[in-house]
N, C-alpha and C positions, 0 to 999 in steps of 0.2 A: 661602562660603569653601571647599567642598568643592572648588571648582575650583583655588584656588588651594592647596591643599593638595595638589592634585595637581601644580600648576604648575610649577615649575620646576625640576624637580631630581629626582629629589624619589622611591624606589621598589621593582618586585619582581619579576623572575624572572632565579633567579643561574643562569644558563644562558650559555654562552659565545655573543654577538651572528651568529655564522651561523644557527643555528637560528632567533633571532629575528627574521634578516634573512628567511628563510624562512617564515615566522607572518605577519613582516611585509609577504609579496608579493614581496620585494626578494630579489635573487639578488648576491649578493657579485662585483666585477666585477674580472676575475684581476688587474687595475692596486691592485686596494685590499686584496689578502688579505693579511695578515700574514705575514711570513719567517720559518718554524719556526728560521733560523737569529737570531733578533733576540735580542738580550740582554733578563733579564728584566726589567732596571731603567730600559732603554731608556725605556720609558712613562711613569715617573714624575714628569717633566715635564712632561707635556702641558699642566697648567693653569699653567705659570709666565709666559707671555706677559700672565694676566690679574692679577698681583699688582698691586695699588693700587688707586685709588680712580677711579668711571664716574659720569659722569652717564646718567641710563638713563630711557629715555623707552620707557612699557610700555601696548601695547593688548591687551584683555585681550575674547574674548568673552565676552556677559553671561551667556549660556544655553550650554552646549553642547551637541549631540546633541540640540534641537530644532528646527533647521530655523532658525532667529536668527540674523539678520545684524548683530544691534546690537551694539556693539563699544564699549567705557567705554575710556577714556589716564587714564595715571599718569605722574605726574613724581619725579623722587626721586636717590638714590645708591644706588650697590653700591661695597660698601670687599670684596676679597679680600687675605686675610692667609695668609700660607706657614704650614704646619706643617708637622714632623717632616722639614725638609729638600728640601720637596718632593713626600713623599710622601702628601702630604695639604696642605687648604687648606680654608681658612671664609668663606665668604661671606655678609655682611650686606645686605641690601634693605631701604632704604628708602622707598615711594614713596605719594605723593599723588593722588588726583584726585578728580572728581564725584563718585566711585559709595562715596569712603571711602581710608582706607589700609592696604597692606600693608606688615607688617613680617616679613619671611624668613628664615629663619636655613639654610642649605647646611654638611655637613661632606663634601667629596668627599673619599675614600678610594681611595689605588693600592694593588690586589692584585698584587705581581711575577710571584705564579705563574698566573694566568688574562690577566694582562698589561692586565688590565680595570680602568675606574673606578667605586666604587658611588658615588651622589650621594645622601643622604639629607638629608629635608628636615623644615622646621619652621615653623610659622609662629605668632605669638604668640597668634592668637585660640584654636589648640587646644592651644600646647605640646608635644605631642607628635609624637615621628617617625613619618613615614609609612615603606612598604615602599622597600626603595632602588630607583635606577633603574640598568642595568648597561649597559656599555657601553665605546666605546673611540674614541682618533683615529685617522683613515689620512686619510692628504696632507691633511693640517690641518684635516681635517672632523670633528666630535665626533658620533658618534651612540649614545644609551642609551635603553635601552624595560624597564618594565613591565607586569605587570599587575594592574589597579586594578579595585575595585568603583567605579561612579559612578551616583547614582542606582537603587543598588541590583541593576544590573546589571554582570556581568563586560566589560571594556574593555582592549582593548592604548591604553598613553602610549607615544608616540615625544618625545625631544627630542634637537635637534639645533644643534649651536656651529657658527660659521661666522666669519668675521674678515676683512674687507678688506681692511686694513691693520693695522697696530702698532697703531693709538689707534679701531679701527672695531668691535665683534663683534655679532653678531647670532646670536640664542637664537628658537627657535619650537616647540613645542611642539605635537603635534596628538594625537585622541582616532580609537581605530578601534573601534566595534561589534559589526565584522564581520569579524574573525580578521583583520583587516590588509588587507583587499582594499581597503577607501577609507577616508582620513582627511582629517577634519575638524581644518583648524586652527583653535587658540582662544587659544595664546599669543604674543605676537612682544615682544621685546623689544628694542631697540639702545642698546648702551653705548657711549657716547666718555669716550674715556679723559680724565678732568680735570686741567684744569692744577697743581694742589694736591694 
């Protein structure tokens, strides 16, 4: 479960995403830097595209950061509920499969003044939140990073939202070692939007 406590959301370094894009090998590409002229509240929307209810179909690596290519799927729902106007939002996970179920509890949080989202997370088997993950969208791509003990050693989490369409999004997560020079993915998830 430590994976998945890491998984989706879910974390910790409240540092504005250049830097981390930086940690993370990634150089911010001038098409995606933010408009110091952008309104603060501009941002607070970002997750309203995903309010209702996904069927969400999740592969999850079983090991991370050993070298494992064996990969366990999960079936289940995500119900996202608005709060506070938009500036925040709760996401439930439900899902099934061979290796067991997870059930996740997400509160993303908009800061107006870092213009940033924290994603803190939950899952039933600990109860408890983890470190948040921070982060923000540009041209519709969500990307948040912390950083996590795993296996008792220090790791950068990237996670990153991504959407095809209105009823598509796709969520993937990966773990780096090595200050961000390479990352291993280990979560993918894709939700369609359900008819209900």
């Amino acid at each position: 479960m430590n994976a998945v406590r890491v998984c989706i959301l879910l974390y910790g370094l409240m540092a504005s995403t250049h830097p981390l894009q930086a940690l993370a090998g990634e150089k911010p590409r001038e098409s995606e830097k933010v408009s110091s002229s952008s309104s603060p509240s501009e941002g607070q929307h970002d997750f309203d595209f995903e309010i209702g209810t996904w069927r969400t179909h999740l592969r999850r690596l079983q090991h991370p950061l050993t070298g494992s290519t064996t990969w366990v799927e999960y079936q289940g729902t995500s119900v996202v509920r608005k709060v506070w106007n938009g500036r925040a939002n709760l996401v439930e996970l439900d899902v099934t499969g061979p290796a067991g179920s997870i059930q996740g509890l997400s509160l993303r949080l908009y800061n107006p003044d870092s213009r940033q989202w924290s994603l803190n997370f939950s899952n039933s088997a600990s109860g408890t939140l983890v470190a948040p993950m921070i982060g923000q969208f540009t041209r519709g791509r969500g990307e948040f990073y912390s950083q996590e003990t795993f296996n008792g050693r220090a790791i950068f989490v990237r996670f990153v939202i991504t959407c095809s369409n209105a009823d598509t999004c796709h969520f993937e997560q990966a773990f780096s070692q090595d200050g961000g020079k390479n990352w291993e993915i280990n979560w993918i998830a894709t939700d369609t939007r359900s008819p209900f």
